[in-house]
N, C-alpha and C positions, 0 to 999 in steps of 0.2 A: 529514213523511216522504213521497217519493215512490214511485211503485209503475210496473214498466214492467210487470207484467204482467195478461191480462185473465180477468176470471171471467165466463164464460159458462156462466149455469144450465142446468138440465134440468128440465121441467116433465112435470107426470105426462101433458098431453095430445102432449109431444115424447116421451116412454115408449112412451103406444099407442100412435103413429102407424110407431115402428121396429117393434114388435114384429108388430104389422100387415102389414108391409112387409116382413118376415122369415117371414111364417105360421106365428107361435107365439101361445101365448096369454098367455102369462106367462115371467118370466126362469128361471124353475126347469125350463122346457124345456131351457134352455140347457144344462144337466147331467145331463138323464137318462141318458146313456151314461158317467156314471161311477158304480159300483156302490153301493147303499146302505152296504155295511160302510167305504166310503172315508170316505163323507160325515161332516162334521162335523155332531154333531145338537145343536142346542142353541145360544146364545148366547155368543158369545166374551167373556172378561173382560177386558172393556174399559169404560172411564171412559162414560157418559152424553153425548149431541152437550152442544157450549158453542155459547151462539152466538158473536156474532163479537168482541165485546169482548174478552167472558172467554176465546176460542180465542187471541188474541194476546198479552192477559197470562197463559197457561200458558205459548205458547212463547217468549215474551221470560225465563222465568220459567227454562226448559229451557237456554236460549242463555247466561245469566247464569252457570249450573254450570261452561260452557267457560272456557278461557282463551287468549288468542291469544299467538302468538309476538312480539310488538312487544313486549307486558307482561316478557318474559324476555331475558336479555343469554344468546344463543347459542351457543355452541364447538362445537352436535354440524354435523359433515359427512360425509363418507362416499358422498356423490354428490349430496346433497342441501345450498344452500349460503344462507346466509341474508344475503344480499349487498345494496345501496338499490337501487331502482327508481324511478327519474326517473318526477314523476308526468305528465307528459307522454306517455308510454306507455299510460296506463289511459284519458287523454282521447284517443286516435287510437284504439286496437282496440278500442273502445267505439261507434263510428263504424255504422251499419247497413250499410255496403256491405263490411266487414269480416267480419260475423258469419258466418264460416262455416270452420270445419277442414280442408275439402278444399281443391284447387286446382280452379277451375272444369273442367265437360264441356263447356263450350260455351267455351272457353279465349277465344276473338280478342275478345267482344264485352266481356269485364273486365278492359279493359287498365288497371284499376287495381290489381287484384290481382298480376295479372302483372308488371306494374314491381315492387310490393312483393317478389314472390318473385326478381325478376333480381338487384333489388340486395342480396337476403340471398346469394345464391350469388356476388353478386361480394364481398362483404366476407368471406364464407369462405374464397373463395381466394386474397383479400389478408393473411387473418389463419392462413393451412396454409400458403403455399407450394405451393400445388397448381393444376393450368391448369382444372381443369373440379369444379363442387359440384352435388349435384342439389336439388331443392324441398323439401330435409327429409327428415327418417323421423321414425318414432315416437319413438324415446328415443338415448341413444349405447347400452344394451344392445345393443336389438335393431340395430341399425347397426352395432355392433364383430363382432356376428356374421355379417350379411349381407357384411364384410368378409372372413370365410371363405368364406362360399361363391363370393362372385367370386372370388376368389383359386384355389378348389378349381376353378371353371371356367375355368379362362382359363389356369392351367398343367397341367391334366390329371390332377392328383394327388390323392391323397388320405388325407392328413395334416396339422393343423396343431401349430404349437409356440403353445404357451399360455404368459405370464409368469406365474406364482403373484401375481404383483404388478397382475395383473388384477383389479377389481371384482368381488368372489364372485360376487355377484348375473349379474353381467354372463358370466363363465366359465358358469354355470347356463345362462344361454340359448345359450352357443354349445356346452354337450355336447346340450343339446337338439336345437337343428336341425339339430347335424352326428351325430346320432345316427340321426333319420330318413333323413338321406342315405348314410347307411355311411361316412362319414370320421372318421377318428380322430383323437381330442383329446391331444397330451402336452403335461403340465401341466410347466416348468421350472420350479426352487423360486430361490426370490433368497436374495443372499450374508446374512454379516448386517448388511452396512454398509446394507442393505435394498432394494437393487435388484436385478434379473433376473442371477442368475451367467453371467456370459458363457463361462465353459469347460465348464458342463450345455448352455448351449445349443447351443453348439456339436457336444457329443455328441447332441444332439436332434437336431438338424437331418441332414437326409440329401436321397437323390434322390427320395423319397417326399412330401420336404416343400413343401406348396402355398405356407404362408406363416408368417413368425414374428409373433406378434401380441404388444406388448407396450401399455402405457399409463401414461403419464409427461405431468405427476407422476402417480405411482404410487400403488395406494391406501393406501399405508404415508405417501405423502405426499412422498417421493422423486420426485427428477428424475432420469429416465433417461439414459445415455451413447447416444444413438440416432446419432449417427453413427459410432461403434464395433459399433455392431452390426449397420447396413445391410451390410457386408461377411459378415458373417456368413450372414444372409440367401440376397444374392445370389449366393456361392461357388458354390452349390449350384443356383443356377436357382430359388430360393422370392423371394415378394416381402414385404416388409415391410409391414405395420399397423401405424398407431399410434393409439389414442385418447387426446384430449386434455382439456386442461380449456381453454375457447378464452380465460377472463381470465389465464390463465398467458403467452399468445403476447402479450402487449402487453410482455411482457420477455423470453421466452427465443425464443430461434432457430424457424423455421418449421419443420417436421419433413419438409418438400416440400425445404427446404434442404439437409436431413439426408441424402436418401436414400431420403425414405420414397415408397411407390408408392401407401398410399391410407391415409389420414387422416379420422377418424372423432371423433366428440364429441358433448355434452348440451350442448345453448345456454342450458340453465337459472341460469347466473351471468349471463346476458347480461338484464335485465332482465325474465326469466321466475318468477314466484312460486313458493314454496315447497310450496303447495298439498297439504298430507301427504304428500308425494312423489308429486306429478304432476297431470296429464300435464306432460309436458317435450317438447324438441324436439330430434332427434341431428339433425346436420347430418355428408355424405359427401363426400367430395373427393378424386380423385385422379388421378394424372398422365393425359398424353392418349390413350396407347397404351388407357388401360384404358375408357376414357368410355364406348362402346357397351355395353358390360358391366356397369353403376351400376346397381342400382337405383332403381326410381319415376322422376322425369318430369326436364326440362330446360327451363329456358324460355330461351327466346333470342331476341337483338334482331336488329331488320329494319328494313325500310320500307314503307308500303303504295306503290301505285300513282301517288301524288301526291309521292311522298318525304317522305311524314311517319315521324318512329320510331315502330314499333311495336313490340309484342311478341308470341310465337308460341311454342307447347307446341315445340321443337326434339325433344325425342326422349323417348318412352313405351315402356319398355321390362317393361312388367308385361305379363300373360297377355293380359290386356283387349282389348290393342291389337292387338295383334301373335300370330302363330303361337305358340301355346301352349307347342310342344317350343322355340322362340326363344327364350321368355320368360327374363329374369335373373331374375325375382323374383315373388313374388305380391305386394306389397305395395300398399297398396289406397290407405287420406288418404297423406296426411302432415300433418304441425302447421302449416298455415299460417298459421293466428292466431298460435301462438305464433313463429314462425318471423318473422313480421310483429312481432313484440315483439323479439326480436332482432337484428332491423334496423334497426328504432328505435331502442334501445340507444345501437347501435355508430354510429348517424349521428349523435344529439345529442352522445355523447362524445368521441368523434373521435379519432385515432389518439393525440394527447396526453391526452386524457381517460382512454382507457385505460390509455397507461402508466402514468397519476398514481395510477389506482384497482390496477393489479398490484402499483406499488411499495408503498403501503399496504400492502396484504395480506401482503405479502412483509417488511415493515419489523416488522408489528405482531407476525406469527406469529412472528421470531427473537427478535423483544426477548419476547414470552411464553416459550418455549423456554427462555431463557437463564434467565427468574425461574428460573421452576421447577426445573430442574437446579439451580437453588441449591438448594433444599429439601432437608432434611433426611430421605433416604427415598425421593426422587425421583430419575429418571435420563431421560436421553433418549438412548434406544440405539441410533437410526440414526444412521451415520456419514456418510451422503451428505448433498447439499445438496437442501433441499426448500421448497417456493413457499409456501401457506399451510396448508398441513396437518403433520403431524406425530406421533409416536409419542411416548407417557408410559408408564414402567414406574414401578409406584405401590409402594407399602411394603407388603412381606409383609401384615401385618395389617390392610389397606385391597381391600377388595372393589368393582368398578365399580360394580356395581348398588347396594349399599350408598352409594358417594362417589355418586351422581347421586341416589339420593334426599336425602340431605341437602342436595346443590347446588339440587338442584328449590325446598326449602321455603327456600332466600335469594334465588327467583325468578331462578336461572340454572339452563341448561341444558346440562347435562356433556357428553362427547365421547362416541365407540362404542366398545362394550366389544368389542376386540378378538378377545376368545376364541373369540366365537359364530364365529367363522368361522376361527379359525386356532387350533387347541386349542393348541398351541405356545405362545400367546401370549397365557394367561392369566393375570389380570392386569398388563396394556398397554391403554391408552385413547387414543384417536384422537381429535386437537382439533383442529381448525379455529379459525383467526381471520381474520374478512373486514376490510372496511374498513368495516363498520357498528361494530365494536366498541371504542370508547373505550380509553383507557390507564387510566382509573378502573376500567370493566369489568375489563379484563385483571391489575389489583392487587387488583381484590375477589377476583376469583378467583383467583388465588395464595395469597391472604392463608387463602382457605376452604380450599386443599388444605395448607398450612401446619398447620389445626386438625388434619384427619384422619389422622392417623400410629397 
């Protein structure tokens, strides 16, 4: 076993010499200014020190109760996607001159960082359709909503239209931020063939509206009609959002193609792990009119004074930098490790690479679909076309939480129970099928929702 990390003791003569150093006489100085009635008196119940054997065989002991998701054949997504990771990824942002989440402050002297983050923003806007991507954001949440607020700045309004076929989670953080800002959120509900109704949105939409924000595929698992609906949009002078799922664009149309004015996503299918859901990395992009307006940073190529290429922080548009009432955004990292896994990704797989892993995804999810529609008790009630995701309405007498723990004990992992988030649509289960999951996987599981009627 190797160990990257280092244990450096504390000895009781490295004790007095801080406390010394500090003019106390002891650590219980350190807390006389919280009141006796606070203080815990007495000895907490806790196990005896181990030395160091026995501390390792407790917690290998501890580690052993887990179980990891490799050990389970997958269906749940929901934003979250259990996709291969070339391990060629884990040997490069393993690298020391990688380790670190930010984009450097001292930007010109890490021009290897730099390059890393140019070439994530150039394969973003090879893979949106979009002329300008910035250095990441934290998630596609928080990005599909900083998508509002550029939108609510740049046309003056203050309104957006919401698709119900938005990520709950994600709707959550943009009634949050447009809550503090005073712009209103309307939510539009989709049809039931499971996409955003286009004649609600159309009643949505007005001279109020900053922007129509929908997200396709959808979290129903639906592909949106986005170039029917840029019109709709712009009639009105609002601009269109989309977030995406960016392994969908190695088969369907760029949405920069479509019309869209600013294009948003979670690079987490892109060779970014599973990690209990997170961190992940959103990546932003959108046409040129709107570039100044982006949130967090831009890197951009040059040459230094010898004509060599270099590269250079192009533009900082957070508080930091610049006149505060300027500022687009507060937004402080961004993912650049992970962001730096996403680059990776998309360069070992290469434009054919991806499409071969979307069609998977895309082949494996309709031939699962179709099983199960055969079952007796089963239905699959969206009527649109959808990438790798998809909607199960299960048998009267069949309960999600119920089917996923029996799926649990044959060491698979069920789909999202619908309801929590859409009371409407209880019992309906949300499955995913990536291209890690076998035709065996995908008949075991049929075969086990077969038992449960």
């Amino acid at each position: 076993m190797q160990y990257s990390h280092r244990y450096i003791p504390m000895t009781g003569q490295d004790e007095a010499e801080m406390l010394q150093a500090i003019g106390v006489a002891d650590i219980q100085e350190l807390f006389r200014d919280i009141p006796d009635s606070l203080r815990y008196n007495g000895e907490l119940p806790v196990s005896a020190p181990l030395n160091e054997p026995s501390l390792w065989a407790h917690l290998q002991e501890l580690a052993a109760r887990n179980t990891a998701a490799s050990q389970y054949a997958s269906f749940l997504g929901a934003g979250i996607y259990d996709h291969y990771i070339p391990a060629v990824i884990g040997h490069l942002i393993s690298r020391s001159e990688f380790y670190t989440a930010y984009t450097p402050y001292q930007p010109e002297i890490s021009q290897g960082e730099l390059q890393a983050i140019f070439e994530f923003q150039s394969y973003i806007c090879e893979l949106t359709g979009m002329s300008v991507a910035n250095a990441s954001m934290y998630d596609g949440s928080t990005a599909l909503a900083e998508a509002g607020l550029l939108a609510a700045g740049a046309t003056k309004r203050s309104q957006l239209a919401v698709s119900r076929g938005v990520h709950p989670e994600t709707r959550a953080v943009i009634q949050t931020m447009a809550r503090g800002l005073g712009i209103e959120v309307s939510e539009v509900p989709c049809s039931a063939a499971g996409t955003t109704d286009h004649a609600l949105l159309e009643q949505a939409v007005n001279d109020r509206t900053a922007a129509v924000i929908v997200q396709s595929p959808n979290f129903f698992g639906c592909i949106e009609d986005i170039a029917a609906m840029q019109p709709i949009a712009h009639a009105s002078g609002s601009l269109l959002a989309v977030s995406v799922n960016p392994l969908s664009l190695g088969l369907l149309q760029p949405p920069g193609k479509l019309g869209a004015d600013i294009v948003v996503g979670d690079a987490q299918p892109l060779g970014i792990p599973q990690s209990f859901g997170g961190p992940t990395c959103g990546f932003f992009a959108v046409s040129e009119p709107l570039m100044r307006r982006m949130p967090g940073r831009i890197v951009g190529q040059t040459v230094d004074r010898s004509g060599k290429r270099g590269f250079v922080l192009t533009l900082q548009a957070r508080e930091q930098h610049i006149r505060r009432e300027k500022a687009t955004s507060n937004i402080c990292s961004n993912q650049a490790l992970l962001a730096l896994c996403a680059a990776i990704y998309l360069s070992v797989m290469g434009k054919q690479g991806l499409r071969e892993t979307a069609l998977l995804n895309m082949r494996k999810a309709h031939y699962a679909a179709d099983a199960i529609a055969a079952l007796p008790g089963y239905s699959t009630p969206s009527a649109a076309p959808f990438f790798n995701e998809f909607m199960i309405k299960l048998p009267d007498s069949v309960s999600c939480s119920d089917l996923n723990r029996r799926l649990m004990a044959d060491n698979i992992i069920g789909g999202y129970d619908m309801g929590r988030s859409y009371p409407e649509l209880a019992g309906h289960m949300l499955l995913a099928i990536t291209e890690k999951r076998s035709r065996s996987d995908i008949d075991r599981l049929v075969a086990r929702l077969g038992e449960f009627q």
